[in-house]
C-alpha distance (Angstrom), angle and dihedral (degrees) to the residues before:
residue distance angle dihedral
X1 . . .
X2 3.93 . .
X3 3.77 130.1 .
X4 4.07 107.8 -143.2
X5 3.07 128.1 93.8
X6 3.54 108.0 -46.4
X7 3.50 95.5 48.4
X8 3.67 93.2 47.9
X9 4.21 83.7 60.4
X10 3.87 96.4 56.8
X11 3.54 91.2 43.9
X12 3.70 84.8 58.1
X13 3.52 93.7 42.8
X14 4.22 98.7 48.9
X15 4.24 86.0 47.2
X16 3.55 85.9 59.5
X17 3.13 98.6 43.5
X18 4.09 128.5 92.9
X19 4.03 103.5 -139.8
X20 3.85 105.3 32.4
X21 3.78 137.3 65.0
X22 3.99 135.6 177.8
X23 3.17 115.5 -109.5
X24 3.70 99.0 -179.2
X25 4.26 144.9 -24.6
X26 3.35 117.7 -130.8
X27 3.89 118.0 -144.5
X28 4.12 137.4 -169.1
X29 3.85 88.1 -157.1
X30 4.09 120.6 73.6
X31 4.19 95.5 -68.0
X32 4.04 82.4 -142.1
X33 4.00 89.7 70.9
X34 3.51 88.4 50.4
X35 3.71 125.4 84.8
X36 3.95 125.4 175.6
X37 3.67 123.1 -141.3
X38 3.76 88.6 -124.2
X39 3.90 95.6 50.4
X40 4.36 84.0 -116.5
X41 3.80 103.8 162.1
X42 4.09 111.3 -97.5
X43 3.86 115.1 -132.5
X44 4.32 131.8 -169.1
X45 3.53 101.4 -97.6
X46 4.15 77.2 -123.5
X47 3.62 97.8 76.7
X48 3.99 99.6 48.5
X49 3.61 88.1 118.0
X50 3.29 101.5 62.5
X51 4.11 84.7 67.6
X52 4.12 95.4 60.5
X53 3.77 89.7 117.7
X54 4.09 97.6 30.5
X55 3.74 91.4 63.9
X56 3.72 141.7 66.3
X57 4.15 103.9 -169.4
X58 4.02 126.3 3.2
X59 3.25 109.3 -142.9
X60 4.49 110.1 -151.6
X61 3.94 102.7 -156.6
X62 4.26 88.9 177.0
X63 3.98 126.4 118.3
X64 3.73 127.1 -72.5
X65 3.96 79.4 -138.0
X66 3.73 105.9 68.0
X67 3.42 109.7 -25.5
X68 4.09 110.9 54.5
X69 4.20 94.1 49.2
X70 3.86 82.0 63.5
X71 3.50 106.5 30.3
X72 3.60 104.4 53.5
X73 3.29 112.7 54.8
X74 3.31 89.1 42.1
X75 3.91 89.5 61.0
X76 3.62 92.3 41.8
X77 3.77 94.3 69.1
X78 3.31 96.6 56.1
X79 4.10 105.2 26.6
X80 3.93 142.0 16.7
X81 3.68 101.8 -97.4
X82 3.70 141.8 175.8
X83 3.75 133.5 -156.1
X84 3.85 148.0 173.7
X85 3.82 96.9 -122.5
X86 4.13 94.3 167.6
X87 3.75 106.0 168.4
X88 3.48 95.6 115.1
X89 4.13 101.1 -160.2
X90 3.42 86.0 58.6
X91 3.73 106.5 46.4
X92 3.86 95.0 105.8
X93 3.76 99.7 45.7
X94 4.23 91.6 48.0
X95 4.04 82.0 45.7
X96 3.66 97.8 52.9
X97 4.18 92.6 44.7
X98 4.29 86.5 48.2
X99 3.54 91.5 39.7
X100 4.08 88.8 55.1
X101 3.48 91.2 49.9
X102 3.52 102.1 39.7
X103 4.17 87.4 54.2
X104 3.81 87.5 46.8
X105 3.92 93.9 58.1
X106 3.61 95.7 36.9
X107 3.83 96.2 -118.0
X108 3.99 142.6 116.9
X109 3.36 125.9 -104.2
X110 4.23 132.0 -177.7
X111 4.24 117.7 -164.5
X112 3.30 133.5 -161.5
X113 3.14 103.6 19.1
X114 4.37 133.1 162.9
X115 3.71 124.0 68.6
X116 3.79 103.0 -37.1
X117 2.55 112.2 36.2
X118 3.50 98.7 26.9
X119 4.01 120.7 29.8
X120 3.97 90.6 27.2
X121 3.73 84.8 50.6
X122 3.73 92.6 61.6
X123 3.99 87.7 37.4
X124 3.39 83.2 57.3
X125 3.71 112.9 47.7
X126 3.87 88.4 43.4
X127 3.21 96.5 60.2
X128 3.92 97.9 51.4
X129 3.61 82.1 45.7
X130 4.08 87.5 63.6
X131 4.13 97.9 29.4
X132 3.63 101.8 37.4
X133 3.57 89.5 162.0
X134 3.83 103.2 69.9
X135 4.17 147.7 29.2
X136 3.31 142.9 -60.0
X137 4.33 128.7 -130.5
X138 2.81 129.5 -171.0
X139 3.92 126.1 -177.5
X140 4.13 136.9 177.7
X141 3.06 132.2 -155.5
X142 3.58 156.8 -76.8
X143 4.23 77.5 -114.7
X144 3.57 142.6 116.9
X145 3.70 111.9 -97.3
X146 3.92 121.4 -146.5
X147 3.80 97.3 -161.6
X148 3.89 97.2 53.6
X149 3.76 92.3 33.0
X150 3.50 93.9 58.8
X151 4.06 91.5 38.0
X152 3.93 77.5 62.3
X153 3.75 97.4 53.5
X154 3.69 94.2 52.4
X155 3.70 92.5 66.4
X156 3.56 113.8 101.9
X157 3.52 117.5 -108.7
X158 4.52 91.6 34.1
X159 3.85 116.6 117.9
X160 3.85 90.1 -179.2
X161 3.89 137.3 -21.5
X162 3.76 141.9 -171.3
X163 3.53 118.0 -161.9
X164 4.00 118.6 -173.3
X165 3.91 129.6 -160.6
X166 3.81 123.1 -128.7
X167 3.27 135.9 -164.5
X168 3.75 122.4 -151.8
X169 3.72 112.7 -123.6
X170 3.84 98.9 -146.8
X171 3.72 82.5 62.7
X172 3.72 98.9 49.0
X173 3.81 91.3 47.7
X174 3.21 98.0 47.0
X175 4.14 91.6 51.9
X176 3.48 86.9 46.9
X177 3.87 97.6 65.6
X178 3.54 91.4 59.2
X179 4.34 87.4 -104.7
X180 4.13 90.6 141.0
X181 4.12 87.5 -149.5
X182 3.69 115.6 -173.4
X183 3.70 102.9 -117.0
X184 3.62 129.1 -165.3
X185 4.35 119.0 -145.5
X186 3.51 85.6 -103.0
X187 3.31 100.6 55.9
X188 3.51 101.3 52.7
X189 3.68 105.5 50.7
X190 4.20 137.8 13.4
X191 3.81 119.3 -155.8
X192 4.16 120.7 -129.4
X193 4.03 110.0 -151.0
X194 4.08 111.8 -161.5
X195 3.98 99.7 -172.8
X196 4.03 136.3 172.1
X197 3.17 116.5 -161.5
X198 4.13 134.3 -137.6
X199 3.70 108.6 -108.5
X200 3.95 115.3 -86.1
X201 3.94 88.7 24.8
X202 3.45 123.8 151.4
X203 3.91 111.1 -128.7
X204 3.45 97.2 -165.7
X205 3.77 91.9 49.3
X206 4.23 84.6 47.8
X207 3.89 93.6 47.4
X208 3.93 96.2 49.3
X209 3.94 86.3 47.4
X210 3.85 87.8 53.9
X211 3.88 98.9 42.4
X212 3.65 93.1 46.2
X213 3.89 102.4 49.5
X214 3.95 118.4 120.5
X215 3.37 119.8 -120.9
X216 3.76 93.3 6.1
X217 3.58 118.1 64.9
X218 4.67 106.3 -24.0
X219 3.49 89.4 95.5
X220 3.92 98.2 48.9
X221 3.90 137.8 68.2
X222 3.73 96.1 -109.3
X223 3.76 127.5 -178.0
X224 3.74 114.4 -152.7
X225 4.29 117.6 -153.2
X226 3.55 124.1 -173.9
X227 3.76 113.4 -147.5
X228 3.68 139.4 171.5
X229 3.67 128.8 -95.6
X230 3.57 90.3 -113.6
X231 3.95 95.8 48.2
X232 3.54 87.5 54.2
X233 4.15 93.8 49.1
X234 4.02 89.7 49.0
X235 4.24 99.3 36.9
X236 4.12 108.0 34.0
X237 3.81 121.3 19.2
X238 4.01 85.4 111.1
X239 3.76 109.7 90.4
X240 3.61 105.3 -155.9
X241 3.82 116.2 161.8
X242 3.57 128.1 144.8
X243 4.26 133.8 150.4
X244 3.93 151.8 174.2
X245 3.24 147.1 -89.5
X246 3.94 122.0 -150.1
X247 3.62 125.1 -169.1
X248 4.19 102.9 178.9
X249 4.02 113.0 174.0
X250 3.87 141.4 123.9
X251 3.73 141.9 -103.6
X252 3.29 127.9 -156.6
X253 3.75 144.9 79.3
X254 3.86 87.5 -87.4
X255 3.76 93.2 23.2
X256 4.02 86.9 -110.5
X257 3.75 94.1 152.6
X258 3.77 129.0 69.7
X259 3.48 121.8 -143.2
X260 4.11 137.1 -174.4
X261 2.91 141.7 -166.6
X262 4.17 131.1 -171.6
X263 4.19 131.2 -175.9
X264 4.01 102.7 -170.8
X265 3.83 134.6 -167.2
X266 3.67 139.5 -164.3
X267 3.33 118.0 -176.5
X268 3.38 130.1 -170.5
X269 3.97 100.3 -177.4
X270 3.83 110.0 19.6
X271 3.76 97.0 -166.6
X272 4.09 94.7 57.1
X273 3.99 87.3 38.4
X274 3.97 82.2 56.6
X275 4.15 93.6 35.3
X276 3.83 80.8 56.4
X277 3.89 104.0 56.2
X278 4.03 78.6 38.2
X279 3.41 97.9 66.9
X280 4.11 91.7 35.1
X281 4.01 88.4 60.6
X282 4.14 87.8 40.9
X283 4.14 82.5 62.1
X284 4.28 88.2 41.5
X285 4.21 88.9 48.7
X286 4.25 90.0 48.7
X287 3.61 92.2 52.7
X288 3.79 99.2 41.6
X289 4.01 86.8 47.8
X290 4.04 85.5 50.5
X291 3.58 94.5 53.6
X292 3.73 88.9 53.3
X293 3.90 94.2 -95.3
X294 4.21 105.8 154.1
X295 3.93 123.4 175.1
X296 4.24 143.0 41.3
X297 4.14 111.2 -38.0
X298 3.48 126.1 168.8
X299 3.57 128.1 -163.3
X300 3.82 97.0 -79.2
X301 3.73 84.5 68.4
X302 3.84 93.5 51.2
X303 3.69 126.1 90.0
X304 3.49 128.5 -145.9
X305 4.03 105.4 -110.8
X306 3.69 84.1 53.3
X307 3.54 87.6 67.5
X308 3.60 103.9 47.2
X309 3.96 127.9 87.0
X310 4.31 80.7 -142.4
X311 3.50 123.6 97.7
X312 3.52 120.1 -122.0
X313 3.99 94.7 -96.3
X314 3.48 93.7 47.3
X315 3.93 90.9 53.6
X316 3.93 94.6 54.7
X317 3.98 93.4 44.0
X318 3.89 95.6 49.0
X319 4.05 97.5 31.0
């Protein structure tokens, strides 16, 4: 459902894959304006339901902002779906409206799923599961990130906008050496905004809009650039992102020995990164559904087999 950037990654990601193939992309624009990489038939967004028996896993590649909330549950009743819902304060309220849905139709459906949430999540309860004694943190960046770039572009008065993730190296450091600081959201990362404006906007209006948003950007020091259309053509169409997990804590009777651990990513394209662990958790959602699974999951409830293309024999002689 979607064909940007996101959706442009799991197709990539199912073509290359040995056990899946599209079937179709789904599109709110006019479908004959849109043409797929992979030459997969393009379909009104409108007429999705007339696929509920042509399709194993629907795949929503829309915004956590606006589009997600809406989308799927609405999907969920009639389909198995997955998305990349990744605004984090509101993880349990869109689970509990996909999770009503989902139970409604009869059908499976896995949230907020790609890197974080989603792989760090796992990094991240695993490691507290082995350090219990001691704290999680986790960093992003320097990288573009979808979510908050595309929160950008829905404000009125933004042609396009880029907005990168930092994180603050006196932070990382100190994490690093094992120091277990208490550190607050804005201390651990700042937020770079790249925007071009609409003609006639009004910046200031645009850069309070930006600095102010929940969830996105109020609770960070954010710095807010205005560039040209052409700047932003020549300087950021790469969307590199990428980020760490740290798990620092002790073992021991009197907790005399420090331990770490640290999950890493480098990303050189974020959206096929994410398209990738997309089309992984479509594979997890059509076995869960054909073991008789039915309602909202999320990757805590997913185990690792049900990931993998590999059959169970092949997973215990290679790992």
């Amino acid at each position: 459902m979607g064909y940007g950037n996101l959706a442009r990654g799991v197709e990539s990601a199912v073509l290359t894959s040995g056990d899946m193939s599209l079937t179709a992309v789904f599109t709110r624009r006019d479908p004959s304006a849109v043409r797929t990489r992979s030459g997969t038939p393009v379909f009104s967004a409108s007429r999705a339901g007339e696929f509920r028996d042509k399709i194993d896993v629907m795949v929503l590649c829309g915004g956590s902002a606006t589009d997600l909330p809406e989308q799927t549950p609405l999907a969920a009743a009639m389909f198995d779906v997955v998305d990349s819902f990744d605004t984090h304060a509101r993880i349990e309220e869109h689970f509990r409206r996909v999770d009503e849905a989902a139970r409604g139709g009869g059908h499976a459906a896995l949230i907020a799923c790609g890197w974080d949430p989603g792989l760090f999540s796992m990094q991240r309860m695993l490691s507290a599961a082995v350090l219990p004694r001691g704290k999680d943190y986790t960093f992003w960046g320097r990288g573009v990130s979808q979510g908050h770039s595309d929160a950008i572009r829905r404000i009125p008065g933004v042609r396009d906008a880029r907005q990168y993730t930092v994180p603050v190296p006196q932070s990382v450091n100190a994490v690093r050496a094992g120091d277990m600081p208490d550190l607050s959201v804005r201390q651990k990362h700042t937020r770079e905004c790249f925007v071009v404006l609409e003609e006639g906007a009004d910046p200031h209006a645009v850069r309070e809009a930006i600095v102010s948003m929940p969830h996105y950007f109020s609770d960070y020091d954010t710095t807010v650039r205005f560039i040209s259309a052409e700047e932003m053509e020549r300087d950021h169409l790469g969307m590199p992102h990428g980020g760490f997990v740290i798990r620092s804590g002790v073992t021991g009777t009197d907790g005399e020995h420090r331990q770490l651990i640290e999950y890493s990513l480098k990303l050189d394209s974020n959206p096929e990164f994410t398209g990738s662990v997309l089309a992984a958790c479509a594979r997890a959602v059509y076995r869960k559904r054909r073991a008789g699974a039915v309602g909202c999951f999320t990757v805590a409830d997913v185990t690792l087999s049900e990931l993998s293309e590999k059959t169970g024999e092949e997973l215990r002689r290679l790992l």
